[in-house]
C-alpha positions in Angstrom: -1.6 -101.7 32.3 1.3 -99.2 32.0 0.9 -95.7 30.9 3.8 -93.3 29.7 5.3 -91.5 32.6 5.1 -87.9 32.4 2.6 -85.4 30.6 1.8 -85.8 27.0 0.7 -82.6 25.4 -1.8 -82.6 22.2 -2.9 -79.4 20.2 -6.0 -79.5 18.4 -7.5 -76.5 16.0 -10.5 -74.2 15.7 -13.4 -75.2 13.2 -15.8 -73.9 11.1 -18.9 -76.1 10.1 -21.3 -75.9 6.9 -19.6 -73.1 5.6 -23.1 -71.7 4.0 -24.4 -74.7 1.9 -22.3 -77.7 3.2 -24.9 -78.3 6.4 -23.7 -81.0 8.8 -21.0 -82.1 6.3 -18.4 -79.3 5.3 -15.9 -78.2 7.5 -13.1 -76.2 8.1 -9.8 -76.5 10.5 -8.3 -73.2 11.2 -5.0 -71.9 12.8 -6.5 -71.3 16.0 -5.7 -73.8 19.1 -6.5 -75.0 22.4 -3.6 -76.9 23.9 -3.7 -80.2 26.6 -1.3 -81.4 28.4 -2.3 -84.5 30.6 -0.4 -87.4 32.7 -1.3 -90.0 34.8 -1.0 -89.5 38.8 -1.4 -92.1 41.6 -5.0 -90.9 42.4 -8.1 -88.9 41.7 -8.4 -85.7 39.2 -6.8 -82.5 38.8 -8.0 -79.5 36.3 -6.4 -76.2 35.5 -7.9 -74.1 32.9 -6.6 -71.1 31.6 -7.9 -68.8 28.8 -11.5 -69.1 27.3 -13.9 -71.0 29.5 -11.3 -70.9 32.5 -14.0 -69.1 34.6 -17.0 -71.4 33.5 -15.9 -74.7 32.9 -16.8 -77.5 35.3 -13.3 -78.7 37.3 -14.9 -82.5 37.7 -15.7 -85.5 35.7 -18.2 -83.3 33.7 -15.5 -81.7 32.3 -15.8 -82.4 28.6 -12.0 -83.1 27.8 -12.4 -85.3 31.1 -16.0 -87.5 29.8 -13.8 -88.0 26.1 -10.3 -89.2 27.5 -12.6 -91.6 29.9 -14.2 -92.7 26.5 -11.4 -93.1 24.8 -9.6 -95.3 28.1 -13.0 -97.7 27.3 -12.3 -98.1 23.9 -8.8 -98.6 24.4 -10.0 -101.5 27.4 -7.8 -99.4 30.4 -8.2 -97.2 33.0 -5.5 -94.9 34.8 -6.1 -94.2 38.7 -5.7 -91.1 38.6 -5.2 -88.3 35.5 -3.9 -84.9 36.0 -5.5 -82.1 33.3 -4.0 -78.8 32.0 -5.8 -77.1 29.3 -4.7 -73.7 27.8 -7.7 -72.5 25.6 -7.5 -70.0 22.4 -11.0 -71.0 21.3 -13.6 -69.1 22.1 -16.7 -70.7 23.5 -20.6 -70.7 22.1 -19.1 -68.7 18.7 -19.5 -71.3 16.2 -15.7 -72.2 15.8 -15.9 -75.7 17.0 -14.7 -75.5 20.7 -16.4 -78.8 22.0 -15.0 -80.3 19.2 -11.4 -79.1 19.7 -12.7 -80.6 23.7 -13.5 -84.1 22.4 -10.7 -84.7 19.6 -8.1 -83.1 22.1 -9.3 -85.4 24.9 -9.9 -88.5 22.6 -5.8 -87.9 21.4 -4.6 -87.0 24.9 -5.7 -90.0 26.2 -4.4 -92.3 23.7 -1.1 -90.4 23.7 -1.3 -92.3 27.8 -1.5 -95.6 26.5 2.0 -97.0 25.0 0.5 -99.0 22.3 -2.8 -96.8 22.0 -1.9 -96.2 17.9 -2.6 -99.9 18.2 -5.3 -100.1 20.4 -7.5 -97.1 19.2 -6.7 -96.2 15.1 -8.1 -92.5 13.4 -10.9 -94.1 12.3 -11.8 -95.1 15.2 -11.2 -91.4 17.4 -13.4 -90.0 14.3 -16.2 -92.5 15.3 -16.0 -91.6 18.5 -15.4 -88.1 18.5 -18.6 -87.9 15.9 -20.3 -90.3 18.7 -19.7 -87.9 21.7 -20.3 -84.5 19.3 -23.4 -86.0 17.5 -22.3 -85.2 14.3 -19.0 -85.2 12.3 -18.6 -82.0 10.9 -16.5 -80.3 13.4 -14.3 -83.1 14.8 -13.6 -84.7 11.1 -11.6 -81.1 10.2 -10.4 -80.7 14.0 -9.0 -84.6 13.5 -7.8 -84.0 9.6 -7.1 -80.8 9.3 -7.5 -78.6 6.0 -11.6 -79.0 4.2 -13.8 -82.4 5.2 -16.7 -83.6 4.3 -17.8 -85.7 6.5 -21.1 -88.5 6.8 -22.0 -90.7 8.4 -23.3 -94.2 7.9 -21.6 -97.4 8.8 -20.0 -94.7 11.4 -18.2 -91.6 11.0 -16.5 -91.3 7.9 -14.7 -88.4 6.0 -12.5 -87.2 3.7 -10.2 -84.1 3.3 -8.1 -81.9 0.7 -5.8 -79.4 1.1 -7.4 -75.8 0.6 -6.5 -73.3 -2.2 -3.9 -71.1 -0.4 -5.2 -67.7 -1.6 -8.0 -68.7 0.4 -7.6 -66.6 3.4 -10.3 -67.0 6.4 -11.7 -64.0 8.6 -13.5 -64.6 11.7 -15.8 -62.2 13.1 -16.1 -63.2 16.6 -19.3 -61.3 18.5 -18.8 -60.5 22.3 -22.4 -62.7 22.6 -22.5 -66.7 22.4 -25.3 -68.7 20.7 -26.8 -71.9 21.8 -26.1 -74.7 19.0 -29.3 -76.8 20.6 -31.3 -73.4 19.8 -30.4 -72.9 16.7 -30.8 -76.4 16.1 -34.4 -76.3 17.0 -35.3 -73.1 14.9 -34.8 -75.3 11.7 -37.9 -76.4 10.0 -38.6 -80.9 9.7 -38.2 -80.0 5.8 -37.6 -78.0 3.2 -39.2 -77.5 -0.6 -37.5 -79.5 -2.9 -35.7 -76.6 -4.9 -34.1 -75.1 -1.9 -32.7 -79.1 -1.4 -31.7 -79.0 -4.9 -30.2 -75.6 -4.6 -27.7 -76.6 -1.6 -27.0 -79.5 -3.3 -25.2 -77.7 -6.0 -23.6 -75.2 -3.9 -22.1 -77.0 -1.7 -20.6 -79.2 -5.0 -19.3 -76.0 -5.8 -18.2 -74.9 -2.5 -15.8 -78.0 -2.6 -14.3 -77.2 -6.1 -14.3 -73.4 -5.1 -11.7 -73.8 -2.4 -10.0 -76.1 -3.6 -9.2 -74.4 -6.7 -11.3 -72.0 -7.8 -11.9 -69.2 -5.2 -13.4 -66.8 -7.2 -16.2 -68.4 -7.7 -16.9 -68.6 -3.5 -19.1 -65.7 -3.4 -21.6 -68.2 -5.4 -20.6 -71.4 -3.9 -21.3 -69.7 0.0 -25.0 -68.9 -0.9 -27.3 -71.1 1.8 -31.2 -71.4 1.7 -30.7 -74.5 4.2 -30.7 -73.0 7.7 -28.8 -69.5 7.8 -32.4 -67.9 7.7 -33.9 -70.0 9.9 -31.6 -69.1 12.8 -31.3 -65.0 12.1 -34.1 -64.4 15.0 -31.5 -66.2 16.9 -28.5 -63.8 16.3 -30.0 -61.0 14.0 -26.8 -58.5 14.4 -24.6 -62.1 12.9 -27.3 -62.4 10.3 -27.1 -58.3 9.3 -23.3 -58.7 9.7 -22.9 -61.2 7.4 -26.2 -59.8 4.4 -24.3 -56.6 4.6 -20.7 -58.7 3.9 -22.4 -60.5 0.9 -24.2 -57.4 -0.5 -20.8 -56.3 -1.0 -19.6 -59.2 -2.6 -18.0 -61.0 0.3 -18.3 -64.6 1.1 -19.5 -64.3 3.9 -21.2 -67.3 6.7 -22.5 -67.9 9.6 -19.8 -69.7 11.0 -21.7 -73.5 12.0 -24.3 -72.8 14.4 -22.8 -69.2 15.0 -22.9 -67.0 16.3 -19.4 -65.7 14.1 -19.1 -64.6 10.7 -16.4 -66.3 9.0 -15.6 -64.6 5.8 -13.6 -66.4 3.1 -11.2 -63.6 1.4 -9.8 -64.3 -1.6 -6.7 -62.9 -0.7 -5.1 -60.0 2.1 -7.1 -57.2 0.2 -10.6 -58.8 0.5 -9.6 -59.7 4.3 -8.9 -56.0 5.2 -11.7 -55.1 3.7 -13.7 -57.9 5.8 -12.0 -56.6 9.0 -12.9 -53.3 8.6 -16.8 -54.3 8.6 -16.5 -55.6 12.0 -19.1 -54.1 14.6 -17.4 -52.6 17.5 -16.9 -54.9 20.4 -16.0 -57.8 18.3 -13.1 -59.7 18.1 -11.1 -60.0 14.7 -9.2 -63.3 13.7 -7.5 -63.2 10.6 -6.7 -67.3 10.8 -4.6 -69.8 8.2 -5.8 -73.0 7.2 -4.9 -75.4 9.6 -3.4 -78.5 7.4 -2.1 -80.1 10.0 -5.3 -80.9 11.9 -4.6 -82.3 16.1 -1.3 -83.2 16.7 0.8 -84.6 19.4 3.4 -82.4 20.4 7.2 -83.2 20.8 7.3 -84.7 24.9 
């Protein structure tokens, strides 16, 4: 099979998962990005890494960009050689802001980008099945993919749906010098919950939806979570006090998908200064857009 000749570059965003009530099913993209650029050589595998990860990130076929462009080569019924990696991160690792998933879409789109006809061979749909496949769940790599808010399910596959976010909607990471293990926090939430708190998520996260999509000032209410934010504070108690002391101010504050970063949704540049002033010392402040674009193949 023939593959384009020279290196393809792809950019894929940041993202924030559940976003308070929306567990394993609202997400956010946000103007944050890794970049790949990759080609196809003669023979064997090259990796350079610069920026986060650079110094702990595996330089062999265990590299995750790596196990989802071989993924997506099976899908598309190919395989190169030889492939030749370059991969300038922005996203920080173990925070919460979707950095596997950026991994995963990014390699999924990098490969593809390879293959002449691999539009043809491999559609969206298809990357977001697989990208949801290699993640285990769809809630960072549908907004990664998409861009703007998804919800995402799954059923018969991967399957999501986006809208464009209210643009006085302005997002405030709160990014801890500490990372969190999504597989611990995971396991600190409880086989079920009472039916009220089911009920009560249930609503919010309706709301959540409607609330940044056109009606922000009601996100204060729509961010409330009884699902698993308080099940994983043992985990990361100074993200859990961080983020209390955010909504006892009347901030809506998160725990930023499995966390450990606070993502605070300002309603404008006032409410965001006032977020980024709260920020412990030592931690990093990202005053992001809304990425609407979602990945994207760059210009060769």
């Amino acid at each position: 099979m023939r593959f384009v000749d020279g290196p393809v570059r792809v950019r894929v965003p940041a993202t924030s998962a559940n976003l308070g009530p929306g567990f394993d099913a609202l997400g956010l993209a946000l103007g944050l990005h890794d970049e790949l650029s990759a080609q196809v050589i003669s023979i064997g595998l090259t990796i350079e890494v610069e920026g986060e990860g650079a110094d702990d990130v595996p330089r062999d076929e265990s590299h995750l960009v790596v196990r989802a462009m071989r993924a997506a080569f099976v899908e598309m019924g190919t395989s190169p050689a030889g492939v030749a990696l370059s991969c300038r991160n922005s996203i920080p690792h173990g925070r919460g802001l979707g950095s596997s998933a950026a991994a995963i879409v990014g390699g999924l789109l990098v490969a593809r980008a390879l293959v002449p006809d691999g539009d043809l061979r491999m559609s969206d749909a298809q990357v977001l099945g697989l990208a949801a496949d290699l993640e285990g769940h769809p809630d960072n790599v549908a907004p990664c993919l998409l861009g703007g808010l998804t919800i995402a399910w799954t059923g018969d596959g991967a399957r999501a749906v986006r809208r464009d976010v209210d643009p006085a909607v302005v997002p405030v990471a709160l990014v801890p010098p500490f990372s969190a293990s999504t597989e611990l926090a995971r396991r600190l939430l409880p086989a079920s919950v009472p039916h009220a708190d089911a009920a009560f998520a249930a609503g919010r996260s309706a709301l959540l939806v409607a609330a940044l999509t056109g009606t922000p000032q009601a996100l204060l209410d729509a961010t409330a979570d009884v699902l698993h934010q308080r099940y994983r504070a043992d985990a990361m108690p100074e993200s859990f006090e961080l983020m209390t002391a955010l909504r006892d101010a009347g901030h809506p504050a998160v725990i930023s998908g499995a966390g450990p970063t606070v993502l605070v949704l300002a309603r404008g540049d006032v409410e965001a200064e006032a977020a980024e002033a709260a920020a412990p010392d030592g931690w990093r402040v990202e005053r992001l857009a809304v990425d609407a674009a979602g990945a994207t193949v760059l210009p060769r």
